[in-house]
C-alpha angles and dihedrals in degrees: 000000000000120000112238127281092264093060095038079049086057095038098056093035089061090042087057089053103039098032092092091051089051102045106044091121097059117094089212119000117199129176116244129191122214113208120181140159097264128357091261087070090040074064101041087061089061099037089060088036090065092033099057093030109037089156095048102080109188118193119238125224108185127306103328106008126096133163111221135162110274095239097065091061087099103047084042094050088053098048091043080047091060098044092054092254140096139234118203137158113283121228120243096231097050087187110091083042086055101048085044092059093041083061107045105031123173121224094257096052108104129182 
């Protein structure tokens, strides 16, 4: 479940704000999306992320969104590989990936 577009707006508006502050000690923070058949696998992928990389903390930033170092995308897309999911860089204005979602929704996606 995603809270509605007035609250993501918010969400990402104070990310934007606070992310410097978070992620100071990361050499090179980029946000990342997890995308996965069914929210169970979107889990899975964290489950085996924090599992593997204890050492390795991302920041969360709602229900798909983590800031993580650049240097860990690859380890991230083949975990998310194996758990029947993907990790891509998300984009800074979520909006038109929203709408486009809202378009074109799968039958596991559940609001």
């Amino acid at each position: 479940m995603q809270p509605p577009g007035d609250v993501q707006y918010l969400m990402h508006a104070l990310a934007a704000r606070w992310l410097p502050v978070l992620c100071e000690n990361m050499k090179k923070p980029i946000r990342v999306e997890i995308t996965g058949r069914n929210s169970f696998w979107q889990n899975a992928v964290k489950v085996e992320w924090e599992h593997q990389y204890p050492d390795r903390k991302w920041i969360e930033q709602g229900d798909r969104f983590y800031v993580i170092e650049a240097e860990w995308l690859l380890d991230l897309q083949r975990i998310a590989n194996q758990c029947f999911s993907t990790a891509v860089v998300a984009p800074e204005d979520v909006g038109r990936r929203n709408l486009f979602r809202k378009i074109f929704r799968r039958e596991d996606d559940v609001e």
